[in-house]
C-alpha positions as CSV (number, residue, x, y, z in Angstrom):
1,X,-3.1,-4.9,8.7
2,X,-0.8,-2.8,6.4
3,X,1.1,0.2,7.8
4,X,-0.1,3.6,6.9
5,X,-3.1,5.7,6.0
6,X,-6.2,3.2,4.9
7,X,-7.4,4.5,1.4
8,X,-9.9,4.0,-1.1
9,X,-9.4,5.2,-5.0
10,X,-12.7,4.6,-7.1
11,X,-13.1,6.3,-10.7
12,X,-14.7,5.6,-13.7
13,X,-13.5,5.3,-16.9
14,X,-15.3,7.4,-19.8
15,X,-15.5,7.9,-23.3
16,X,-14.7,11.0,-25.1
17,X,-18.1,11.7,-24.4
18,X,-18.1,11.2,-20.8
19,X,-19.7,7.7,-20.9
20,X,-18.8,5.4,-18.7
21,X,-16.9,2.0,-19.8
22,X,-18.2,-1.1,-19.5
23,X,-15.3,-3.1,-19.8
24,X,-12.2,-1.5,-19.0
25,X,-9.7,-3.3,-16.6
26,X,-7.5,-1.0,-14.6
27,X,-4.4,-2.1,-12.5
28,X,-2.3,-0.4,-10.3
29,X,0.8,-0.8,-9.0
30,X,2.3,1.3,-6.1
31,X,4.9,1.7,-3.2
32,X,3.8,1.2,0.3
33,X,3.3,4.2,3.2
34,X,7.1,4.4,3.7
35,X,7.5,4.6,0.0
36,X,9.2,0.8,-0.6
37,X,7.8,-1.5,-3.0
38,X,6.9,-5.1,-2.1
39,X,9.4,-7.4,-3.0
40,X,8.4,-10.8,-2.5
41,X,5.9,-12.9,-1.5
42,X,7.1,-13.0,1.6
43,X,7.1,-9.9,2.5
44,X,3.5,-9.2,0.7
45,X,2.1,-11.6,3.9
46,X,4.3,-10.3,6.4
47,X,3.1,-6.7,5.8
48,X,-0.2,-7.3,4.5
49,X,0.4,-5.4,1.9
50,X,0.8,-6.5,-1.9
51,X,1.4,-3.3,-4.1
52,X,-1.0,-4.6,-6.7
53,X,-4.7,-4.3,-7.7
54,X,-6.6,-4.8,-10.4
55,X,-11.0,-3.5,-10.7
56,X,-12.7,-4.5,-14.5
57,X,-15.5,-1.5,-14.5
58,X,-17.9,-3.9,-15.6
59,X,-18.3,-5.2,-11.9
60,X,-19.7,-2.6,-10.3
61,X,-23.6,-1.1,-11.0
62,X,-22.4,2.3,-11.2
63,X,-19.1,1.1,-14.0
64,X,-16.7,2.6,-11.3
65,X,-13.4,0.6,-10.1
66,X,-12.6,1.0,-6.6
67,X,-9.4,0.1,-4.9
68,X,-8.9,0.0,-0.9
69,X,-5.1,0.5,0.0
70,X,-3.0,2.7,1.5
71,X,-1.8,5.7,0.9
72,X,2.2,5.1,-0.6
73,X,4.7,7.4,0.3
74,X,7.3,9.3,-1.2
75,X,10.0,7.2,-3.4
76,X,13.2,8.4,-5.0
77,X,12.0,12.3,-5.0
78,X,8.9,11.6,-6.8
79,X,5.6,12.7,-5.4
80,X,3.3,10.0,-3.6
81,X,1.7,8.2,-6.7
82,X,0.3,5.2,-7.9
83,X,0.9,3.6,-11.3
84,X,-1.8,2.8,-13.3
85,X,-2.0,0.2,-16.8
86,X,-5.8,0.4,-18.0
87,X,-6.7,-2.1,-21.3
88,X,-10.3,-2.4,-22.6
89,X,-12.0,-3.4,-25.9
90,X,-11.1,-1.3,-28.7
91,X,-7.2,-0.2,-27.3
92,X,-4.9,-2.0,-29.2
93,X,-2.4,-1.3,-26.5
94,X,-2.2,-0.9,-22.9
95,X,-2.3,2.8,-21.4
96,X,0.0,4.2,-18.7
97,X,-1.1,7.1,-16.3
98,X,-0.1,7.8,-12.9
99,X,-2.5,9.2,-9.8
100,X,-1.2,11.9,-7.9
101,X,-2.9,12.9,-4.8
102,X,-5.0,16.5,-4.1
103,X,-3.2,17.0,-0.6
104,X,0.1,16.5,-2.1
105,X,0.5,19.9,-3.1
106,X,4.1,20.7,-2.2
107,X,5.5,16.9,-3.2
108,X,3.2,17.5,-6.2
109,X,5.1,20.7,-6.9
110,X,8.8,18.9,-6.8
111,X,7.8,15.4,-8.6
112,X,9.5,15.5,-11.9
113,X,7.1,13.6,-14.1
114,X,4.8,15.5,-12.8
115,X,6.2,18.9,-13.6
116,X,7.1,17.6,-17.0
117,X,3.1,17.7,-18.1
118,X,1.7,21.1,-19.0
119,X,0.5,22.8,-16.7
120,X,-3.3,22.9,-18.0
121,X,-3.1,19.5,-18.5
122,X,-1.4,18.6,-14.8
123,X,-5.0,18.5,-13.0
124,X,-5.7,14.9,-15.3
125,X,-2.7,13.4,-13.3
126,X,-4.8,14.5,-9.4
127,X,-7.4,12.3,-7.3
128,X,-9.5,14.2,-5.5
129,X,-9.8,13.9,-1.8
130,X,-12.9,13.4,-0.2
131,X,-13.0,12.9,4.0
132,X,-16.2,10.8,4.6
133,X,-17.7,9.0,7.7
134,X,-16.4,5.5,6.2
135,X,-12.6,7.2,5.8
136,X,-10.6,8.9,3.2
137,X,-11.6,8.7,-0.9
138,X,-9.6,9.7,-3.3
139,X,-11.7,10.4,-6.7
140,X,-9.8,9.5,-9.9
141,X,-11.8,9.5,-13.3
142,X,-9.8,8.3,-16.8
143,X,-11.0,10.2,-19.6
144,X,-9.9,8.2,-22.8
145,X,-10.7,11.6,-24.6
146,X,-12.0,15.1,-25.1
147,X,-11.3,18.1,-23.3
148,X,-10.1,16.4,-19.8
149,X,-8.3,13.5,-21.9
150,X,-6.1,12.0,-19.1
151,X,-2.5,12.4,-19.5
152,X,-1.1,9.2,-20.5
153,X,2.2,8.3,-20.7
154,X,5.0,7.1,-23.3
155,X,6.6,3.8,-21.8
């Protein structure tokens, strides 16, 4: 019952050789569709909305994660995003990224992270939005490497 646009983000996560990975966990974290964070508990219940998912690859036939949420809004300037920590075998660390959104254009434009990427590189950072019968898909694939390596983030 959570306020806002009803979403769905799926991906897959792929090799430098555009394989897709078995075993990679991706979480994200994000604001809701008035562009607050959840706070507590309490109010996780009382919107029905909790901020936080988490998809392993490995669960899913085709090694894709999917995530159904809303879509956040704005926060402090920034462009409509959601925060993203992926781990799998073989990364001795965790990796940060962030989804932007296709139909974002002109917050896209203004978000400072954002426009901090190169701007051949800024497309790695968009979902792709698809309008289906069964609702709004956004289409996010995580390259670990290669040409359209993912931008990841220093944090």
């Amino acid at each position: 019952h959570a306020a806002g646009a009803h979403i769905r983000i799926v991906g897959q996560v792929l090799d430098g050789e555009g394989v897709p990975i078995n075993d990679a966990l991706v979480e994200i974290l994000q604001a809701d569709a008035a562009g607050r964070y959840v706070g507590s508990a309490a109010q996780a219940e009382a919107d029905g909305f909790t901020g936080f998912g988490r998809c392993g690859t490995g669960a899913d036939d085709r090694l894709e994660f999917a995530f159904a949420t809303v879509k956040p809004g704005a926060v402090d300037g920034e462009a409509p995003h959601v925060d993203v920590v992926l781990t799998m075998r073989g990364l001795l660390s965790h990796a940060f990224t962030r989804i932007y959104f296709s139909d974002e254009a002109a917050a896209n434009a203004r978000d400072p992270l954002l426009q901090s990427v190169p701007a051949h590189r800024r497309d790695t950072l968009i979902a792709q939005r698809s309008d289906l019968p069964g609702g709004v898909i956004y289409r996010f694939d995580i390259h670990m490497q290669g040409d359209r390596e993912t931008v990841f983030l220093d944090l």
